[in-house]
C-alpha positions, -999 to +999 in steps of 0.1 A: +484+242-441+482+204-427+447+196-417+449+182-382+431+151-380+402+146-356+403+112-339+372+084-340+370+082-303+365+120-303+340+122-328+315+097-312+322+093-275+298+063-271+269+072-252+264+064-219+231+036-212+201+049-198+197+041-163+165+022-162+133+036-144+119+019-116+080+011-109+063+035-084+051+019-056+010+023-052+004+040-019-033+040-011-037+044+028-007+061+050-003+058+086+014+092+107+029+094+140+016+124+152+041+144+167+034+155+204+041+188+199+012+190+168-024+202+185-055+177+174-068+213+158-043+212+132-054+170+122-074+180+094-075+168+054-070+202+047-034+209+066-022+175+058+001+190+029+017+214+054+024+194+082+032+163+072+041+171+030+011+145+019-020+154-003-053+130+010-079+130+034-084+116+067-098+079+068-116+063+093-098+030+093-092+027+129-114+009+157-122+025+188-113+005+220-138-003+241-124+014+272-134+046+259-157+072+277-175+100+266-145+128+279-119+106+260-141+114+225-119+150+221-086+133+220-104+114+190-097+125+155-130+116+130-146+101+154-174+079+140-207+060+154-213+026+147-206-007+160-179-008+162-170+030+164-143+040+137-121+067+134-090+081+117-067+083+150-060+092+179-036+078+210-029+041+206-044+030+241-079+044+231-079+020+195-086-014+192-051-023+173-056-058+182-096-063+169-087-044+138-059-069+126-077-102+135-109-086+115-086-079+085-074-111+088-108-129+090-120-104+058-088-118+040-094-155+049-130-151+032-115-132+000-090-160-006-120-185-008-141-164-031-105-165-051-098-198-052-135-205-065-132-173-092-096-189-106-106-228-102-090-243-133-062-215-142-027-214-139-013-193-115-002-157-131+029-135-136+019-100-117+017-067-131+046-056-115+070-080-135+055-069-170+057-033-159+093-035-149+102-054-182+089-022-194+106+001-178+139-016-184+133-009-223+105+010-227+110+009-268+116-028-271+088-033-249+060-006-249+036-002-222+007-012-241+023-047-247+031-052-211-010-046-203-017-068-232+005-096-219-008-088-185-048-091-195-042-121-216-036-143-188-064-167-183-066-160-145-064-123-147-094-126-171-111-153-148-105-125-120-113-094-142-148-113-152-157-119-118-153-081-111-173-069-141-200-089-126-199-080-096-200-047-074-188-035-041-168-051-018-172-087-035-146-078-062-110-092-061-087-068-060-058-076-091-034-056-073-032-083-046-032-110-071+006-122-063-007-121-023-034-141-029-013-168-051+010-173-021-020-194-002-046-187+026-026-180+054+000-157+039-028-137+027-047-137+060-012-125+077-003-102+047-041-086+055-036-088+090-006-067+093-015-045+065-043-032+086-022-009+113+006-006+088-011+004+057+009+008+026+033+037+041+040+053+073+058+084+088+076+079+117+076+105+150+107+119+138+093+120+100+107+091+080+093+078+054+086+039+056+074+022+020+076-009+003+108-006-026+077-019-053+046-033-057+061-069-054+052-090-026+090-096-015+092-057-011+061-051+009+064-081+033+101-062+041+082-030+047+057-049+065+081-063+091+097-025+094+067-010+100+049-037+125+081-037+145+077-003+154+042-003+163+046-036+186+064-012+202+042+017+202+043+037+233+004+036+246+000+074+239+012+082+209-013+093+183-020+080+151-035+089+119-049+071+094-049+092+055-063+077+022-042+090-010 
């Protein structure tokens, strides 16, 4: 009996290439329209999960306008004293939108000169996000302990990461923002600025989910614009909500 021959092509289809992975963007504060139809009651750290599929806890980012009055404080949502008075939402006419981004930006335009002084004397330096995505692309011809390595071993990064081992609190410089603080003063002071209402995600009304594509500066500007269009436009009572991840 003939032996039937079993062609090359048959026996080694050649494999199809690995679709690369993609870097995760890092979400640390997301902002929620609150739905009408959702009672303040149900606003807790604790239901987050089930009403709006996100696991954190209410933060008290927001500012309280100064128009409000002592019957306004149960339409409040973690309400807190001070001066001023914070909270993590309620309906856009009772929070200082306005104070909160020009304070972020004033915050950001004092970082930037704390930076500049930390990094005198460096050369400007590649973000994580580009070492982690070379990564990604082949993770076995370039491991993920070489792309922190090459990441570290930048003399700024150091500069910055020696700065922050010295120093506690709110004077350390936050790396993750090191490609927004290498675009110059006023870009950060308007990245700051409109990071403030817009935080690093946000859930529309009708549940959408807004987010940067990645950690890079490109992507998050884009989200930026998305999301501070629609709160220019933010109808006066709709609630918001502030969460930490």
């Amino acid at each position: 009996m003939a032996k039937t021959r079993t062609s090359k092509t048959a026996q080694a289809a050649p494999a199809k290439p690995a679709t690369p992975a993609t870097p995760t963007v890092t979400i640390h504060t997301m902002i929620v329209y609150v739905p009408d139809e959702l009672p303040g009651e149900a606003l807790t750290s604790r239901q987050l999960d089930r009403n709006f599929g996100v696991q954190g806890n209410l933060s008290p980012r927001f500012w309280v306008s100064q128009a409000l009055r002592l019957w306004h404080h149960r339409q409040m949502i973690g309400l807190r004293k001070g001066r001023p008075a914070c909270c993590a939402g309620g309906p856009a006419h009772l929070l200082d939108l306005a104070g909160l981004r020009q304070a972020f930006g004033m915050g950001a335009g004092i970082r930037h000169q704390l930076f500049s002084r930390v990094v005198h004397g460096t050369a400007p330096a590649t973000p994580w996000h580009v070492y982690e995505a070379r990564h990604l692309a082949d993770p076995n011809a370039y491991t993920g302990e070489a792309a922190v390595a090459d990441f570290k071993n930048q003399p700024r990064v150091n500069a910055i990461r020696m700065h922050n081992a010295a120093t506690y609190g709110a004077g350390q410089i936050p790396l993750e923002e090191l490609e927004m603080f290498q675009a110059g003063c006023m870009a950060y002071q308007h990245y700051s600025a409109s990071t403030a209402l817009a935080g690093d995600a946000l859930i529309t009304v009708e549940g959408a989910k807004l987010a940067p594509a990645s950690d890079a500066m490109a992507d998050r500007v884009t989200y930026l614009e998305q999301a501070n269009r629609l709160l220019d436009g933010i109808d006066p009572e709709q609630r918001l909500l502030a969460v930490s991840l």
